[in-house]
FILORO-869244 format. One record per residue: residue in one letter; x, z, y of N, C-alpha, C, O in turn; chain; residue number from 1. Coordinates in steps of 0.02 Angstrom, whole numbers, plus 50000, padded with zeros to 5 digits. Atoms other than C-alpha are relative to their C-alpha. Layout:
<recs>
> kolro/n.u/n.w/n.v/ca.u/ca.w/ca.v/c.u/c.w/c.v/o.u/o.w/o.v/kemi/donu
> A/X/Z/Y/X/Z/Y/X/Z/Y/X/Z/Y/A/NUM
...
</recs>
This chain:
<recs>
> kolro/n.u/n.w/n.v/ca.u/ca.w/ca.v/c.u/c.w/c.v/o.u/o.w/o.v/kemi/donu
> X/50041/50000/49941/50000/50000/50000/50044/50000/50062/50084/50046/50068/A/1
> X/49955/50011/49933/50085/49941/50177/49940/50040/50060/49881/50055/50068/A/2
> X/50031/49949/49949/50067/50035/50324/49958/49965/50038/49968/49905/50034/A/3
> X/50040/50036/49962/49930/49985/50445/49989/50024/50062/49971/50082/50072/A/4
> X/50008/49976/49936/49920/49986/50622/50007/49926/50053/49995/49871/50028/A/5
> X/50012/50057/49942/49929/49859/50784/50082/49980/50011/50128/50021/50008/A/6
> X/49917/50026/50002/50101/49745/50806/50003/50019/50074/49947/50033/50096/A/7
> X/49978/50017/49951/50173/49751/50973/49957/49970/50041/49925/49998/50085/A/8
> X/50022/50064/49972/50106/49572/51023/49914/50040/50009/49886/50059/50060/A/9
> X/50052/49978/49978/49953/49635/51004/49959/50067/50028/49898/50073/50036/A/10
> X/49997/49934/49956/49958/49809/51088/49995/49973/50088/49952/49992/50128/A/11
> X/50008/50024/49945/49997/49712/51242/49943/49945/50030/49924/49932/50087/A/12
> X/50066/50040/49981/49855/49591/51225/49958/50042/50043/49942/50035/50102/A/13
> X/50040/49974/49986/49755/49714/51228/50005/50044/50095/49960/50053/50136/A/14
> X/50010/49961/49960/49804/49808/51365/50002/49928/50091/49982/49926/50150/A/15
> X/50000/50064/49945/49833/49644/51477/49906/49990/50022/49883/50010/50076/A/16
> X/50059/50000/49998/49647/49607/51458/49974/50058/50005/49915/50050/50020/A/17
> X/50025/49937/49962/49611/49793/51494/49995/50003/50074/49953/50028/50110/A/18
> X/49980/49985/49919/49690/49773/51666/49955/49950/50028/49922/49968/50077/A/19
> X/50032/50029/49982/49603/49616/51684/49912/50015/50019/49880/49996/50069/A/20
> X/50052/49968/49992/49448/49691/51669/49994/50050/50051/49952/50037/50094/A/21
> X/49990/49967/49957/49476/49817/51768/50011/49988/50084/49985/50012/50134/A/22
> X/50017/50021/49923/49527/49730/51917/49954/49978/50028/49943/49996/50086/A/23
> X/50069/50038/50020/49366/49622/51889/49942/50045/50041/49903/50027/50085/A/24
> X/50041/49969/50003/49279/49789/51883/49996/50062/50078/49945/50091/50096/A/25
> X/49980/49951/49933/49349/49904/52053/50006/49970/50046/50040/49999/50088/A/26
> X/50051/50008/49930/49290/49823/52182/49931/49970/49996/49908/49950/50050/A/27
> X/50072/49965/49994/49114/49823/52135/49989/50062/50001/49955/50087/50046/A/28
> X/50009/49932/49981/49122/49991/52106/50002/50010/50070/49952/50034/50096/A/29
> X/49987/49955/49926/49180/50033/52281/49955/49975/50049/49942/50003/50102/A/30
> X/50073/50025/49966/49029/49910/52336/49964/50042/49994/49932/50053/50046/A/31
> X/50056/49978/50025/48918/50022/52241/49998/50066/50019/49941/50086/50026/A/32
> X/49970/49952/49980/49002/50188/52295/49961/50016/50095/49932/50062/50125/A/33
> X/50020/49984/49909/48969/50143/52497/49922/49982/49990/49885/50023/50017/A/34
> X/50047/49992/50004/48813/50083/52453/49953/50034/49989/49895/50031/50012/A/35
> X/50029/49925/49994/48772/50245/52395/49997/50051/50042/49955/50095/50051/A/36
> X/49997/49949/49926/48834/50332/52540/49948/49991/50033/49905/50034/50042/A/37
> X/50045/50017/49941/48735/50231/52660/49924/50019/49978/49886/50049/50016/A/38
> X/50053/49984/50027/48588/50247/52550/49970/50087/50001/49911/50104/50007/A/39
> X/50023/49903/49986/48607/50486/52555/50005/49983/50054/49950/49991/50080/A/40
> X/49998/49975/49919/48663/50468/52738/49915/49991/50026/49876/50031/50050/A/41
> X/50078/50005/49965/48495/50380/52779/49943/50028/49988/49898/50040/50029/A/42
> X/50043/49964/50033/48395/50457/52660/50010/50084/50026/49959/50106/50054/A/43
> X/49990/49938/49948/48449/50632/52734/49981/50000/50086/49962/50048/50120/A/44
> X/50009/49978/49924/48432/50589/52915/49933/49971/50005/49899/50002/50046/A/45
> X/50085/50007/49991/48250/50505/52902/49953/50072/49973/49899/50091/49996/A/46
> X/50033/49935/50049/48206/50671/52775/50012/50057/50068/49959/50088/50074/A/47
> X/50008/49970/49943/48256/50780/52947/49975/49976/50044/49985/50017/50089/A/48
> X/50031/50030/49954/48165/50671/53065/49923/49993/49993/49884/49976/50037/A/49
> X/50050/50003/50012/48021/50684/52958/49951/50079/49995/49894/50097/50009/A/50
> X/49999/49925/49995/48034/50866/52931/49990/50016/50086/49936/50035/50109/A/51
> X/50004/49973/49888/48060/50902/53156/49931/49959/50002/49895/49998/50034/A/52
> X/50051/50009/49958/47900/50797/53185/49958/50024/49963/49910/50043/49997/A/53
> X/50065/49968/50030/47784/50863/53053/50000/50080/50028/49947/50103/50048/A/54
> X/49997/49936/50003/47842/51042/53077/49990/50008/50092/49970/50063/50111/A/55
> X/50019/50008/49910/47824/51003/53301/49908/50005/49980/49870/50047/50002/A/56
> X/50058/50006/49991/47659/50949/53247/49974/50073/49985/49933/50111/50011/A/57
> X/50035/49924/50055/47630/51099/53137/49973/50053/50025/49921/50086/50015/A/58
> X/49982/49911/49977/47692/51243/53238/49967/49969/50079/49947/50021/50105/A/59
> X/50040/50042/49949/47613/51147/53387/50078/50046/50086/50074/50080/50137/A/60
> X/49958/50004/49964/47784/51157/53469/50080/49968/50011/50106/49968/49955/A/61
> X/49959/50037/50003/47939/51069/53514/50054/50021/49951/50083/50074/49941/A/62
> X/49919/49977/50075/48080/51033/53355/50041/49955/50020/50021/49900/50039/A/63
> X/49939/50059/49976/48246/50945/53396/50033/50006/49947/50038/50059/49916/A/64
> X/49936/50008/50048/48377/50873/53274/50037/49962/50059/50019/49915/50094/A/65
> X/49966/50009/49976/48535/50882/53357/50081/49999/49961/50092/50003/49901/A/66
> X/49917/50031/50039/48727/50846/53309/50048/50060/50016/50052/50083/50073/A/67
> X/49966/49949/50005/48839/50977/53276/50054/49999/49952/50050/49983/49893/A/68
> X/49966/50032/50020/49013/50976/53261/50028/50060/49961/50089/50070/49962/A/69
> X/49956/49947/50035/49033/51138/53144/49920/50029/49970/49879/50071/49988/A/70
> X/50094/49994/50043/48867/51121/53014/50011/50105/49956/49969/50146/49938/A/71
> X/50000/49954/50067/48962/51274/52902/50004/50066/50061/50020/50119/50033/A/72
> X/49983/49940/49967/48975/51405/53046/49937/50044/49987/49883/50028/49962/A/73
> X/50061/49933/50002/48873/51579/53057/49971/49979/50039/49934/49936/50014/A/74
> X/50051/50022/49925/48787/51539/53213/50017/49928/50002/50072/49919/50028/A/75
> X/49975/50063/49991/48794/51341/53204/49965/49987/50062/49915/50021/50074/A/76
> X/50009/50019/49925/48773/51254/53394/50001/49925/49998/50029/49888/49956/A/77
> X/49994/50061/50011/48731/51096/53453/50048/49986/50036/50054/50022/50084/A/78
> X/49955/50014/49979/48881/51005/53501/49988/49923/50038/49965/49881/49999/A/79
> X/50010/50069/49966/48869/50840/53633/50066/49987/49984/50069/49926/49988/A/80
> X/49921/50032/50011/49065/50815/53591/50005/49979/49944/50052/49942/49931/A/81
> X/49996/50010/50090/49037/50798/53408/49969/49920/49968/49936/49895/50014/A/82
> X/49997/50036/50001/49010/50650/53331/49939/50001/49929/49961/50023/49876/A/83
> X/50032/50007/50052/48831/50618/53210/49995/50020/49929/49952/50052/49899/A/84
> X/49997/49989/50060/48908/50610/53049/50037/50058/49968/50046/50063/49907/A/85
> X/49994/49953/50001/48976/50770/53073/49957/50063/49977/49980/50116/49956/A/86
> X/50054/49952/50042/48821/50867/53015/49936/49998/50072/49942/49974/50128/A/87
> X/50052/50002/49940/48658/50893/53121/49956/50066/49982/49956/50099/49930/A/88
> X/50041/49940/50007/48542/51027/53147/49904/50012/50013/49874/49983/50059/A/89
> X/50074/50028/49982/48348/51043/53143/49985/50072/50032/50011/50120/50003/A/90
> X/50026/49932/49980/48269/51193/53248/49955/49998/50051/49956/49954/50094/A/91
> X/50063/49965/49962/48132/51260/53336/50028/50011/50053/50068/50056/50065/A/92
> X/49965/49997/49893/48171/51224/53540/49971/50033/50043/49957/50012/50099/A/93
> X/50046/49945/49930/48084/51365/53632/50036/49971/50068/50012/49936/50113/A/94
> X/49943/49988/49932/48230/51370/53761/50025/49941/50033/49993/49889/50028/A/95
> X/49965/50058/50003/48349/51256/53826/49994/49924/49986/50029/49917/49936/A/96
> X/50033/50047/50062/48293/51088/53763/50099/49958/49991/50143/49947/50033/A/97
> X/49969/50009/50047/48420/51030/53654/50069/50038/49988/50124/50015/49975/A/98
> X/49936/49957/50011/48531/51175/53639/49961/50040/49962/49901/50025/49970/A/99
> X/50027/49972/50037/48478/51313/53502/50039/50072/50048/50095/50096/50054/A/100
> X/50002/49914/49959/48455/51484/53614/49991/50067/49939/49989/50063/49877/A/101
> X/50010/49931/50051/48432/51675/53542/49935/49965/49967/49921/49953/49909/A/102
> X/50088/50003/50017/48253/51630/53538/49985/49931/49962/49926/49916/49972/A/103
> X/50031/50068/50015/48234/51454/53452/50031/50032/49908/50075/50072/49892/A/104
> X/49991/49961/50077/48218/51476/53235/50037/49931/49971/50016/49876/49989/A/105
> X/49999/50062/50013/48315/51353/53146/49990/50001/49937/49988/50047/49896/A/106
> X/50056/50011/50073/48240/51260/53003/50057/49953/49951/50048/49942/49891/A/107
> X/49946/50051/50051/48390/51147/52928/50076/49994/50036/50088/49986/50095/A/108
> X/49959/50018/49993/48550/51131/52919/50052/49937/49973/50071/49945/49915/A/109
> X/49963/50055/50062/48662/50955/52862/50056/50015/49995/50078/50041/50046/A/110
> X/49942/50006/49994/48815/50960/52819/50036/49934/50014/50000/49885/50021/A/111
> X/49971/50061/49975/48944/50825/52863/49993/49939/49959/50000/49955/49899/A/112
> X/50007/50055/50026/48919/50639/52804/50087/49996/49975/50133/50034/49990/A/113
> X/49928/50014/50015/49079/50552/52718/50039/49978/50058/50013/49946/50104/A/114
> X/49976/50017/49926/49221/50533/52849/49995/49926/50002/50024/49910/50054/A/115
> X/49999/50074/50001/49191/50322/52815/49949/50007/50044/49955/49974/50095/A/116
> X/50080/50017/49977/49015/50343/52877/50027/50005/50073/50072/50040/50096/A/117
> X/49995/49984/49932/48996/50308/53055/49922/50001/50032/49883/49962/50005/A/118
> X/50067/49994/49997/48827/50353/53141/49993/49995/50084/50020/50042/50113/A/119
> X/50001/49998/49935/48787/50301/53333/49937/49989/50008/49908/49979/49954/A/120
> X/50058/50009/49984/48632/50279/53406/49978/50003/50104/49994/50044/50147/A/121
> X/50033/50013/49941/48550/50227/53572/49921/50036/50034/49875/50037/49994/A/122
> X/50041/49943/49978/48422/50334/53663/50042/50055/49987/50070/50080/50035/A/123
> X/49996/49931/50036/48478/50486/53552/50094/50021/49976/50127/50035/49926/A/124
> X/49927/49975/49983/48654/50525/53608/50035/50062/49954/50089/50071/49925/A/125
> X/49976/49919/49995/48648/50705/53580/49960/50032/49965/49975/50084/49937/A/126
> X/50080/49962/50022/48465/50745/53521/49957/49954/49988/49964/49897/50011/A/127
> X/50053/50024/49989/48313/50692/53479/49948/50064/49988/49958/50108/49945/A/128
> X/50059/49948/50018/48151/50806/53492/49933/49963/50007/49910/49915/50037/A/129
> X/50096/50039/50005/47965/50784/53445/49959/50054/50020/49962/50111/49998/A/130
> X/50061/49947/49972/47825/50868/53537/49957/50007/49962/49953/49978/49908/A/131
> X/50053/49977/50029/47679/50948/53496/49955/49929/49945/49944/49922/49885/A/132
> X/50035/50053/50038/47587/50791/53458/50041/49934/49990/50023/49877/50005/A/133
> X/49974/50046/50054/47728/50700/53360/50035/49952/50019/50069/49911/49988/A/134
> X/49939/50058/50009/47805/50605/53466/50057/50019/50007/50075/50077/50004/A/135
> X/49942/49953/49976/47976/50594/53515/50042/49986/50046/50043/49924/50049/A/136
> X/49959/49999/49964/48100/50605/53638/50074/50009/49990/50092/50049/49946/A/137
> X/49939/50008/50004/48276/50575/53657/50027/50041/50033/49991/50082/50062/A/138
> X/49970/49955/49944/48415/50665/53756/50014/49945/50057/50039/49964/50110/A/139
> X/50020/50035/49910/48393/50500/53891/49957/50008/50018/49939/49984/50072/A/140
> X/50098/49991/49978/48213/50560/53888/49957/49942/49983/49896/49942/49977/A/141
> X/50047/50048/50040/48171/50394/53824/49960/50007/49924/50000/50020/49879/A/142
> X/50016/49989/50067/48046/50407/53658/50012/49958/49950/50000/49984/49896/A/143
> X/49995/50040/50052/48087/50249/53552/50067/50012/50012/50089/50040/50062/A/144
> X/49937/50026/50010/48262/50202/53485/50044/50011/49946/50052/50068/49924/A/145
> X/49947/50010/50042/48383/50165/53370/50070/50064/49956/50108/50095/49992/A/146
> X/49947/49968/50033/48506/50263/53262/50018/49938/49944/49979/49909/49907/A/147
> X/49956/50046/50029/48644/50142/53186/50042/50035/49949/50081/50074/49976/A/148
> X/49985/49985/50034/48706/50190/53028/50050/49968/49928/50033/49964/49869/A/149
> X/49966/50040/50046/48872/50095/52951/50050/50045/49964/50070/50102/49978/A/150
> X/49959/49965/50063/48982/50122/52786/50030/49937/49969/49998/49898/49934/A/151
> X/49978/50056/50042/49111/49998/52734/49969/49937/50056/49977/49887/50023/A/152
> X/50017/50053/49977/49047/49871/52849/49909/49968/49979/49884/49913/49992/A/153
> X/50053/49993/50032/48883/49885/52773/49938/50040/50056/49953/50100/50057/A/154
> X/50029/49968/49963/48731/49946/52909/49922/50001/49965/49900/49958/49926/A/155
> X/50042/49994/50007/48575/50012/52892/49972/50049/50072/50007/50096/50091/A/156
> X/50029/49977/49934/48451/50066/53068/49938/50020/49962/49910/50000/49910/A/157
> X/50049/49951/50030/48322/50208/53066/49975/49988/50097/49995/50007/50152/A/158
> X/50030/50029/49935/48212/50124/53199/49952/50048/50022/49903/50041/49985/A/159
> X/50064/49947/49980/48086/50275/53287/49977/49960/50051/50016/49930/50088/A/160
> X/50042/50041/49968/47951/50189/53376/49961/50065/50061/49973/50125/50063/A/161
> X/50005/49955/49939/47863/50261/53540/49967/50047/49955/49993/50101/49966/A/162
> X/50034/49945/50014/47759/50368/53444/50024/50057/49945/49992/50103/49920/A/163
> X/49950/49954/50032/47904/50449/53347/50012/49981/49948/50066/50001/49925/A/164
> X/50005/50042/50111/47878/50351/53148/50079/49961/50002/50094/49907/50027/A/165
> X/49959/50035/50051/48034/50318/53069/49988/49924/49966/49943/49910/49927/A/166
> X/50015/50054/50062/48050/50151/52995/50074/49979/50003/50113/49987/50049/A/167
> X/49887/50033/50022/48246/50069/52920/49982/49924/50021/49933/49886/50021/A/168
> X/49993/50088/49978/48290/49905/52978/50091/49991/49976/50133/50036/49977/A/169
> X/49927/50007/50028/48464/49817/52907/50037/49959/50047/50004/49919/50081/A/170
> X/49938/50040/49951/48611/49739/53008/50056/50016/49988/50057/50057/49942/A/171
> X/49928/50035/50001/48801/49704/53019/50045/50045/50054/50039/50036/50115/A/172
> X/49962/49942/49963/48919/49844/53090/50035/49956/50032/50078/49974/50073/A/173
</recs>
């Protein structure tokens, strides 16, 4: 009985056509990877936008999601220097409007998006808040507008209309 096992020649076949495959196979993945990002980022920031205007309507008073550039702190603050995908904050705006005072309760906290993600938006600089009856307002004080949301070159827009409704729209970072 002779020994049995793989020659050489064909040890390297194999692994030649491993690599081949492989290269084949890693950069879809990393398509499928940002595609996933973009897909939680948006899915998280419409799920707080939906949360601040139901819960404005609710409590029949003003809720702001604002951007904050330190989501994990004890007392988290909204930050105008901070940058979206940094984390954001949802809370009950007695005070101040778009700063979180002694007196305002907060209802969510995000933590930070991936550092690829980039998140800008027009009207809603700094803030957005929804009044009593749902709609919402920006920190230009304008109520419609845009939040731009790219990953990889890959965009997806979380369009709020004058009367505050969420809807996604797609485009080209």
């Amino acid at each position: 009985m002779g020994w049995r096992g793989f020659t050489l020649v064909e040890l390297l076949i194999v692994l030649a056509v491993g690599s081949i495959l492989l290269a084949i196979a890693v950069p879809g993945y990393g398509f499928l990877v940002n595609n996933n990002r973009l897909a939680t980022v948006t899915n998280d920031l419409v799920t707080v936008l939906h949360l601040a205007r139901s819960e404005a309507i609710r409590r029949g008073v003003r809720v702001t999601v604002c951007k904050t550039g330190n989501p994990g702190a004890v007392t988290p603050t909204c930050d105008v220097a901070a940058e979206w995908h940094e984390g954001w904050l949802v809370f009950v705006d007695a005070g101040m409007r778009g700063m979180i005072d002694a007196d305002d309760l907060l209802l969510r906290v995000q933590e930070a998006a991936h550092p690829d993600t980039k998140i800008t938006s027009r009207n809603y600089d700094d803030y957005i808040s929804y009044l009593p009856n749902g709609r919402s307002q920006g920190s230009s004080g304008l109520a419609n507008g845009r939040i731009k949301i790219c990953v990889a070159g890959t965009r997806r827009d979380i369009v709020i209309n004058i009367t505050g409704r969420p809807r996604l729209d797609s485009g080209v970072c």
